[in-house]
VEXDREN-2710 file (C-alpha; in Angstrom, 1 decimal):
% VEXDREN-2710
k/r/px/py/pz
1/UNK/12.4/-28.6/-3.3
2/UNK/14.1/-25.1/-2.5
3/UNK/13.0/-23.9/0.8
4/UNK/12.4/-20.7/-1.2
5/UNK/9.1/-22.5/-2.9
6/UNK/7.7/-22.8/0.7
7/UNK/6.6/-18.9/0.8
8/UNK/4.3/-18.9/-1.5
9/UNK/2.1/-21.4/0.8
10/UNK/1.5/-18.4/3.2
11/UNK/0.9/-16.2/0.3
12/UNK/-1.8/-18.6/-1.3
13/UNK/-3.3/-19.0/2.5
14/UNK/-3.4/-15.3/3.1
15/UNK/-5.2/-14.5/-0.3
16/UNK/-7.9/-16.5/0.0
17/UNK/-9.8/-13.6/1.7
18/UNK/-10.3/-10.4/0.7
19/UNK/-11.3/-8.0/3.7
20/UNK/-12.3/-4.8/2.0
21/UNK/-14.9/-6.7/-0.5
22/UNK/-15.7/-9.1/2.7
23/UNK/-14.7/-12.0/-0.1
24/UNK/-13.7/-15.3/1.6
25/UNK/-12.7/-18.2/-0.7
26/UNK/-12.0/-20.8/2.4
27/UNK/-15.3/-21.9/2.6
28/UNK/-15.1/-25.5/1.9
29/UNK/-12.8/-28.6/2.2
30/UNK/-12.0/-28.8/-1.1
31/UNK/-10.9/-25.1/-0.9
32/UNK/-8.7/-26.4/1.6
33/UNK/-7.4/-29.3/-0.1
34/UNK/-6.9/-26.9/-3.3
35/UNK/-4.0/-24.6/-1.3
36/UNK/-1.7/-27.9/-1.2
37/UNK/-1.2/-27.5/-4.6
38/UNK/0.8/-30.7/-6.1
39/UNK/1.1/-32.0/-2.4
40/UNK/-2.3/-34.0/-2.7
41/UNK/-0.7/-36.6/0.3
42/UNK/-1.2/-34.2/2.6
43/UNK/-4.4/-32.7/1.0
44/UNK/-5.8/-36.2/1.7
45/UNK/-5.8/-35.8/5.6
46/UNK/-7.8/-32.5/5.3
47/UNK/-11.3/-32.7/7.1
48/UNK/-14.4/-30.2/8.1
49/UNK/-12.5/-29.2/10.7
50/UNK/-9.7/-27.8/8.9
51/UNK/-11.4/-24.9/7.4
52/UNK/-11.6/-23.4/10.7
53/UNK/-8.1/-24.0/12.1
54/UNK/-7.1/-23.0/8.3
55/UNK/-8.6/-19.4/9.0
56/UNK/-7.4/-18.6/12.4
57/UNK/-3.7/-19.4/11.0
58/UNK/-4.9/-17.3/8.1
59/UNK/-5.3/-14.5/10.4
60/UNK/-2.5/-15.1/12.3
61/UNK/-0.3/-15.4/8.6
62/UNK/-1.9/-11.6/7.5
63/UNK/-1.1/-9.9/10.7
64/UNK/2.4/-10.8/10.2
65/UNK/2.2/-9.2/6.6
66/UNK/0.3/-6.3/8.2
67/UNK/3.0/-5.7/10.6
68/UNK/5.9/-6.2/7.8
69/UNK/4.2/-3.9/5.5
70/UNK/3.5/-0.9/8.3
71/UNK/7.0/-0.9/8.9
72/UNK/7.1/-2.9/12.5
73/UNK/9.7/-5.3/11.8
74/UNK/10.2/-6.6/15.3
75/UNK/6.2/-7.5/15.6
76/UNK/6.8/-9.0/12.2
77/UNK/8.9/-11.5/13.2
78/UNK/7.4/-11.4/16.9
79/UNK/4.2/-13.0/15.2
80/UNK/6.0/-15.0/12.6
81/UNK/8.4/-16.7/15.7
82/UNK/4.8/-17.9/17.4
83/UNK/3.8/-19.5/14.5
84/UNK/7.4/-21.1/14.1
85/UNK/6.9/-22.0/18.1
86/UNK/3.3/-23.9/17.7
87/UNK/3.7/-25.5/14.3
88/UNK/7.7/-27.0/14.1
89/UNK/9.1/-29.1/11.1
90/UNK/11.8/-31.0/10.7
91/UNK/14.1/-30.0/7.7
92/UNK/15.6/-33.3/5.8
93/UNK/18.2/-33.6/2.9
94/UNK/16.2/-34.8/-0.3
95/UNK/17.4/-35.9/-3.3
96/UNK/14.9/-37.2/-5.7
97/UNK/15.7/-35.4/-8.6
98/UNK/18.7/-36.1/-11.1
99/UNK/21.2/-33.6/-11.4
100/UNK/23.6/-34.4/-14.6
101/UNK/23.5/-37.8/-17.0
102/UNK/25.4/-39.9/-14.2
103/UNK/22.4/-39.8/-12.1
104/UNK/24.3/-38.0/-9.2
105/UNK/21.2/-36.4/-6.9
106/UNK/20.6/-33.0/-6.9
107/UNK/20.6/-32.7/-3.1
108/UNK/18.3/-30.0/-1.3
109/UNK/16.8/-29.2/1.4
110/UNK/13.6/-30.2/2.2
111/UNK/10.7/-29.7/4.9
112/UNK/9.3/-32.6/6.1
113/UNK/6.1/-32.3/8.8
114/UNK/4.7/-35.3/10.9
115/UNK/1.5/-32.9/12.2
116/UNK/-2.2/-34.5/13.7
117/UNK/-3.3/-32.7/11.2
118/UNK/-3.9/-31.1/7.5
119/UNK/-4.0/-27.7/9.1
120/UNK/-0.9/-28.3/11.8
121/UNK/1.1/-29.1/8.3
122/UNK/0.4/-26.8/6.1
123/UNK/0.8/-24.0/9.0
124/UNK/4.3/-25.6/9.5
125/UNK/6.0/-25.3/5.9
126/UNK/4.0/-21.6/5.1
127/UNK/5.9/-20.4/8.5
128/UNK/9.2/-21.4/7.6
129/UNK/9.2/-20.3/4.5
130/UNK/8.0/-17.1/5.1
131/UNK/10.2/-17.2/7.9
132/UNK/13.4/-18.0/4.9
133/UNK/12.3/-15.6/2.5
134/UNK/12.1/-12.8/5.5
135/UNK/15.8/-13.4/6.6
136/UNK/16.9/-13.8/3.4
137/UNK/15.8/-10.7/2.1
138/UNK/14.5/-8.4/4.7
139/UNK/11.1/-7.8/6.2
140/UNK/10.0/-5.1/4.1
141/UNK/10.3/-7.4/0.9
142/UNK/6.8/-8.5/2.5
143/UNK/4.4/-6.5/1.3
144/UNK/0.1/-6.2/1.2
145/UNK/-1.1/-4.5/-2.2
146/UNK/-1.7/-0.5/-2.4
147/UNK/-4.6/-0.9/-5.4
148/UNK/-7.3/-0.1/-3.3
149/UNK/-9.4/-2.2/-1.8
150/UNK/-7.4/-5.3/-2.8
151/UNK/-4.5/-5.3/0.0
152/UNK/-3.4/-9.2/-1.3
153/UNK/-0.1/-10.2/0.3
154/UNK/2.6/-10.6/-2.0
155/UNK/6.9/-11.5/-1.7
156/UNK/9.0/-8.7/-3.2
157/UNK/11.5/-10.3/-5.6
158/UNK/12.5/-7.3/-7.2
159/UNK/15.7/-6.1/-7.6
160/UNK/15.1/-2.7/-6.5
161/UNK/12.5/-3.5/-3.6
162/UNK/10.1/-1.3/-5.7
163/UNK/7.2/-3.6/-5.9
164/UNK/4.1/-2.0/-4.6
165/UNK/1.2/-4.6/-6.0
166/UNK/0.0/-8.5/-5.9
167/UNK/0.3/-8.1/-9.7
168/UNK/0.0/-6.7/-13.0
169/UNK/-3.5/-6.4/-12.9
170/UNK/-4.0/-4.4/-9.6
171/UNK/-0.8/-2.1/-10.7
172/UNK/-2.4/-1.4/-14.0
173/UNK/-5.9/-0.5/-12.2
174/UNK/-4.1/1.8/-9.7
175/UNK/-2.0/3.7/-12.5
176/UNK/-5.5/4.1/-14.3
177/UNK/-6.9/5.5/-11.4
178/UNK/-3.8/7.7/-10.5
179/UNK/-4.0/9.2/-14.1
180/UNK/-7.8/10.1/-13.7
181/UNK/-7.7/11.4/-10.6
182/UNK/-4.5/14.0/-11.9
183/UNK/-6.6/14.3/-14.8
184/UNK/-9.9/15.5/-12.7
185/UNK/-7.4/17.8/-10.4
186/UNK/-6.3/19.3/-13.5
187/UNK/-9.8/20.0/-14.8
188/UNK/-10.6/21.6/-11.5
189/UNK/-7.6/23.9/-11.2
190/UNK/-8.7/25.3/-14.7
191/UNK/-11.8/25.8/-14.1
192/UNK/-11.1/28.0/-10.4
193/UNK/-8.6/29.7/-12.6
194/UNK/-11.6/30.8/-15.3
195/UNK/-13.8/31.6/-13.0
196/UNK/-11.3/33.9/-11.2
197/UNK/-10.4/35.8/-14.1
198/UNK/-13.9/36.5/-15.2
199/UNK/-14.7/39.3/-12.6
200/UNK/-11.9/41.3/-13.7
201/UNK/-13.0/41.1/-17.0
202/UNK/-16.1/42.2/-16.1
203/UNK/-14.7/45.3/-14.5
204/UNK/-12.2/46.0/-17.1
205/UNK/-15.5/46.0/-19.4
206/UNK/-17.6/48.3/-17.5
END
């Protein structure tokens, strides 16, 4: 597994609140068990207790994102070098999938965590590979969603470094929203413009 893959735990951790609506989806242990994904070994060892250690490093993954996306890269990482600090892993050489018809391994690198618990492991591999994906491509390739009131975290693949939403949904609902509001300024404009010329009018008429 690419340490690449890894990001997308901190992603799937952060979005599972939604501030602005006061949503929260991490209400339950099979909630918790659900973020593992295809990881359902160490799903298994999640308990009650995990949905509270589960939000504090949720917070703790969003202020990182919060920092990254207001431009303070050196809190960024500040925040993201804590989390690295309190929850370690140990990286190991895997090589459990074929690579060609000889049956030569496809060696990779893989993060391995030996944590007390559900919460200690997940925190582990969502740090480091956020912590990948930021030296890899930059800080400001982490990003928090401008569609109003959604602000979801999201990883900035793009080529360009334009993306600017969580996804195509949220960017089509903020375009919408962008064209109706021009639309609205325009109508207003026109109509101070009518009802400025209508005096003179009036004057020319009398």
């Amino acid at each position: 597994m690419e340490l690449a893959y890894y990001s997308d735990y901190a992603v799937r951790l952060v979005n599972t609140e939604e501030p602005a609506r006061t949503k929260d989806a991490l209400t339950s242990v099979e909630a918790v068990r659900e973020l593992f994904g295809a990881n359902q070994q160490a799903a298994r060892r999640t308990t009650e207790a995990d949905v509270t250690r589960f939000r504090a490093v949720r917070a703790r993954l969003r202020a990182v994102f919060e920092a990254a996306d207001g431009g303070d890269e050196t809190l960024a990482v500040d925040l993201l070098n804590s989390l690295l600090l309190e929850f370690p892993v140990s990286p190991q050489i895997s090589g459990h999938d074929v690579r060609d018809e000889d049956g030569r391994p496809d060696w990779h690198m893989h993060l391995a965590d030996h944590p007390s618990n559900a919460t200690a492991g997940y925190a582990a591999i969502a740090a480091m590979g956020l912590a990948f994906h930021l030296t890899e491509h930059g800080v400001d390739r982490l990003g928090l969603c401008e569609a109003s009131p959604c602000r979801n975290a999201y990883l900035d693949t793009s080529t360009n470094r334009s993306r600017r939403y969580c996804s195509d949904r949220c960017a089509t609902r903020a375009n919408v929203a962008a064209y109706r509001a021009r639309k609205r300024e325009e109508a207003e404009r026109t109509g101070r413009s009518a009802e400025a010329a209508q005096p003179a009018t009036a004057d020319t008429e009398r």
